[in-house]
N, C-alpha and C positions, 0 to 999 in steps of 0.2 A: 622481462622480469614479472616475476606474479607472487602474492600470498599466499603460504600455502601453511598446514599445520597438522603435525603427526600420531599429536594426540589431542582430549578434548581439555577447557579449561580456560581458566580467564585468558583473552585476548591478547592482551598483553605481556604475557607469558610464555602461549604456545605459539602464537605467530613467527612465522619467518620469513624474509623477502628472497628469493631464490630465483637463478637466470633459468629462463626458457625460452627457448626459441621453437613456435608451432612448425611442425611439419609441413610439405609443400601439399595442396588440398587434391587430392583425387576421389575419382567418380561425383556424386555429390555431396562433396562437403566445401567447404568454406572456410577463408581466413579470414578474420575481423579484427582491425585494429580498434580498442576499445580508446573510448573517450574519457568518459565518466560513469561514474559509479557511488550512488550512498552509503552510506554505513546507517543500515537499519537493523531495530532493535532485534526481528526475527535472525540476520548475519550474526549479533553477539551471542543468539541466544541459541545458535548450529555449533557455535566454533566450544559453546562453552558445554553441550552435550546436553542442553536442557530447552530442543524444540523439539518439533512432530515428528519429523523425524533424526534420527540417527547417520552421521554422516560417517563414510567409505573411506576411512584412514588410508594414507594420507588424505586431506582433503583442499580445495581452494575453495575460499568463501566468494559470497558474494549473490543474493539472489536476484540487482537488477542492474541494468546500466543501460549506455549504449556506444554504438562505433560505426566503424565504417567499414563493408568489404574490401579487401584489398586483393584479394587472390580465389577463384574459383576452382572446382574439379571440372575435368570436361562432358561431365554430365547432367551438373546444375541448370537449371530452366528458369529459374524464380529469382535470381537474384546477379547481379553484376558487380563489378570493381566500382569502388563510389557510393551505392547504397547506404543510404544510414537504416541502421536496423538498430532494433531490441534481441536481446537474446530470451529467450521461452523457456529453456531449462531452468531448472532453479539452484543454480549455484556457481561457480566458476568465474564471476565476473570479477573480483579481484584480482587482474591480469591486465598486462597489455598486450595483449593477443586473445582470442578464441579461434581455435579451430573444434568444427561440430561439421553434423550433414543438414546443408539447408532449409529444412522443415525445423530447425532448432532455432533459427531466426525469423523477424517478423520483418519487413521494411516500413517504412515512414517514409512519409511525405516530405519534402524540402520548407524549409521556413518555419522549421522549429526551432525552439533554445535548444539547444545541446543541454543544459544542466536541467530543464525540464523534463526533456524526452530522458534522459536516463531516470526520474522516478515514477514514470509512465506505468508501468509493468505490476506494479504492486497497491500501491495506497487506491489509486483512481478504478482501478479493475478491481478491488472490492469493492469498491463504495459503488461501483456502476453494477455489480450482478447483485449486491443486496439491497439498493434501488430498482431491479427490476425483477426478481427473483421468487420472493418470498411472499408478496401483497402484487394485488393489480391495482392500483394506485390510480382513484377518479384524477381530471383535468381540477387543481389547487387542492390535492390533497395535501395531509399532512404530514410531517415524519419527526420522531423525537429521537434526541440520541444523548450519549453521553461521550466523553473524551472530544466535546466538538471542536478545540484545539488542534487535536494532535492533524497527522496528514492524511488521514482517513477522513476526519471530521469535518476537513476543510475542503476536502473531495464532494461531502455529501452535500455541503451546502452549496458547493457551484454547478452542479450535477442537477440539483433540484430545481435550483433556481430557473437554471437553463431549459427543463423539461416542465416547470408552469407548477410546480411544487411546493412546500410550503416548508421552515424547518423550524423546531424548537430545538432548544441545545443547551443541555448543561457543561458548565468549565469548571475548574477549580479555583481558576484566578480571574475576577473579572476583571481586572486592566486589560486583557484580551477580547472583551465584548467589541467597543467601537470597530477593531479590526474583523471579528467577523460579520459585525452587521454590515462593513463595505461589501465583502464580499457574497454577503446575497441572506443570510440570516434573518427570519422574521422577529424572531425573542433569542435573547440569553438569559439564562439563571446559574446561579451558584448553585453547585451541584449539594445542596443540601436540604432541609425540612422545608425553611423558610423558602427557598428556589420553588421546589417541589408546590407550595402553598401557592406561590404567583404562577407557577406551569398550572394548575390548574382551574384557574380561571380563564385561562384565555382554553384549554384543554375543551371545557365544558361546552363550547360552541362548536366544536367540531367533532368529530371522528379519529383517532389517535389507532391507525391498524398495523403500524408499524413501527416498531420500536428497536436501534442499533447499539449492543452494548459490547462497547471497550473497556469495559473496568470490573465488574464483578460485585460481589459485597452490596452494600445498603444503596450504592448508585444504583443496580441493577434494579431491585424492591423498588428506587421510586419509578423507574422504566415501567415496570410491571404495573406498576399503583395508577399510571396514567393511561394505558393501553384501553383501548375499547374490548364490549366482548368479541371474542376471537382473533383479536388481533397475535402479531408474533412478536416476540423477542427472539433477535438473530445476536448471537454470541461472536465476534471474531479477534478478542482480546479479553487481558485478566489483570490489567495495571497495577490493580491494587492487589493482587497475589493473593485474594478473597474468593473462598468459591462461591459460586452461584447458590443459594437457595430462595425456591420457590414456595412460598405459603400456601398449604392449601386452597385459601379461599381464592386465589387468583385461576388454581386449576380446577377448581368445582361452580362459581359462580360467575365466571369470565371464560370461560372454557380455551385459556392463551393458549399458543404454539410456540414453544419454546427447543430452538433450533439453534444449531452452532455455522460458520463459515469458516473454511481456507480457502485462499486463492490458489495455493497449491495445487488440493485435488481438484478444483475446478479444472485448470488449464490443462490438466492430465488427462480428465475426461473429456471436455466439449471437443468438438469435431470443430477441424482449421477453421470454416466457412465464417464459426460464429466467433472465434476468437478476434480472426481479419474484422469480421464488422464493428465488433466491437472499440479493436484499437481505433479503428476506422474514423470511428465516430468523438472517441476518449484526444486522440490527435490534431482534429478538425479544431473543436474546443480549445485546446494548448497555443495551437497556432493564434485563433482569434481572438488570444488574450482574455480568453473568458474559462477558464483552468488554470490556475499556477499554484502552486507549492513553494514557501517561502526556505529560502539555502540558508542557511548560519555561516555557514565557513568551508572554504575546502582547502583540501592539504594535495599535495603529488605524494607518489607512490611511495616516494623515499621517506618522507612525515607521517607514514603508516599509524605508527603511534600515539603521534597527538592525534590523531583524526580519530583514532577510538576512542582513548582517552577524553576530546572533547564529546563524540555521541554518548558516553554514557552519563555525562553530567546532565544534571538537571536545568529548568529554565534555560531550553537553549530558545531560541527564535524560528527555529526551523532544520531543518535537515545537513547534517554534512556530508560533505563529499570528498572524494577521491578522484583528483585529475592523472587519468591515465596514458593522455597523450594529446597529440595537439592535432588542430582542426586541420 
């Protein structure tokens, strides 16, 4: 069985659940019996015709999960029956099945969560190339961001933390501060003037060269407001459905670099080598409990619909999921 939908449009609407049975794998491709899978907001925002790209009617959503090999071609070198893997393409994982040719998946180490390693692929792998990407960031630098909630936010701070890094972070809700300051957070502010007023004091004693922005609109302005000269502003979200503008004086007397991310094109460009180290390193962290991303709820395949349904409600607690099959 897999999700699949024929034309674009609320989720809820175009989705359909439909049997498939993957073909048997020859040369190098592979079968993967999928585990788990999120429903993230870029999936609603494919199915419904308004992300980066344009999705190949029909289409099956889904841009992460993970599963297990079950079936090889007899060409495959890189991977066996049993493997847990991630899938690398970006889309398709709303299934219980994948068949691809082995360079479409990545393996993982044993002794992960299963509902963890399935949101491996997305939130951590941007938070981990625009922690290292964009700024060479001295031993207890700094990094400010905004959406530090969401699962990018919560990527950066464990990411940081773990690399000797420093984070300030705007929310919108602070009932949320005590939980990110467990997890490795220096400062929270309420993503507003007054926030802004207490980020910069503690701002002033340091260096602020890199700044993450998820939301757009007046959040971005005070990102900007806090950055040093030269620092960047990296774009990889628009929450608040605001565009970006920039003040002159921030590009004539700060002389900022204001740059956007996908993890998309990322993963399309870098070469295997770096992508492996990177999971490499993103997985080591998950296993040693020092990465997690908090689940809200998960539903099975057949509860399709409340699991949309629930991800597009607001104040969720964390991520949902889709159980696609059993361990």
């Amino acid at each position: 069985m897999r999700l699949s939908f024929a034309q674009t449009g609320n989720p809820r609407d175009v989705l359909q659940l439909e049997a498939w049975d993957p073909p048997a794998p020859k040369s190098h491709h592979v079968t993967v019996r999928m585990l788990y899978a999120p429903v993230n907001p870029a999936d609603l925002n494919f199915i419904e015709g308004q992300y980066g790209r344009a999705p190949s009617l029909p289409a099956v959503p889904g841009h992460e999960g993970c599963g297990r090999v079950i079936a090889v071609g007899d060409a495959v070198t890189s991977l066996s029956p049993g493997d847990l893997v991630i899938p690398l393409q970006p889309d398709g994982c709303w299934s219980e099945h994948l068949a691809a040719p082995e360079h479409h998946f990545a393996k993982l180490p044993e002794g992960l969560d299963l509902q963890q390693a399935s949101m491996l692929r997305v939130n951590p792998c941007t938070a981990w190339r625009m922690l290292h990407d964009f700024r060479e960031l001295e031993p207890g630098g700094w990094i400010v961001q905004n959406a530090a909630n969401s699962a990018v936010g919560r990527a950066v701070i464990q990411i940081a933390k773990h690399l000797g890094w420093h984070t300030l972070n705007f929310v919108r809700r602070l009932e949320v501060a005590d939980e990110l300051l467990a997890l490795g957070a220096d400062a929270v502010f309420m993503d507003d003037d007054e926030g802004l007023g207490r980020a910069k004091e503690l701002a002033a004693k340091t260096p602020l060269t890199l700044a993450l922005n998820a939301v757009g609109g007046d959040s971005a302005l005070r990102l900007m407001d806090l950055l040093s000269f030269c620092g960047a502003l990296v774009t990889y979200g628009a929450m608040s459905r605001r565009s970006l503008k920039v003040p002159n004086k921030f590009l004539i007397f700060k002389d900022l670099e204001i740059r956007g991310y996908w993890v998309t094109k990322w993963m399309e460009r870098a070469a295997s080598a770096e992508i492996a180290s990177m999971l490499r390193a993103l997985a080591d962290l998950m296993r040693e409990g020092k990465l997690t991303l908090p689940v809200d709820a998960v539903y099975d395949l057949k509860s399709w619909r409340e699991a949309v349904m629930r991800a597009q409600e607001g104040g969720r607690s964390g991520k949902v999921l889709m159980k696609l099959g059993e361990e």
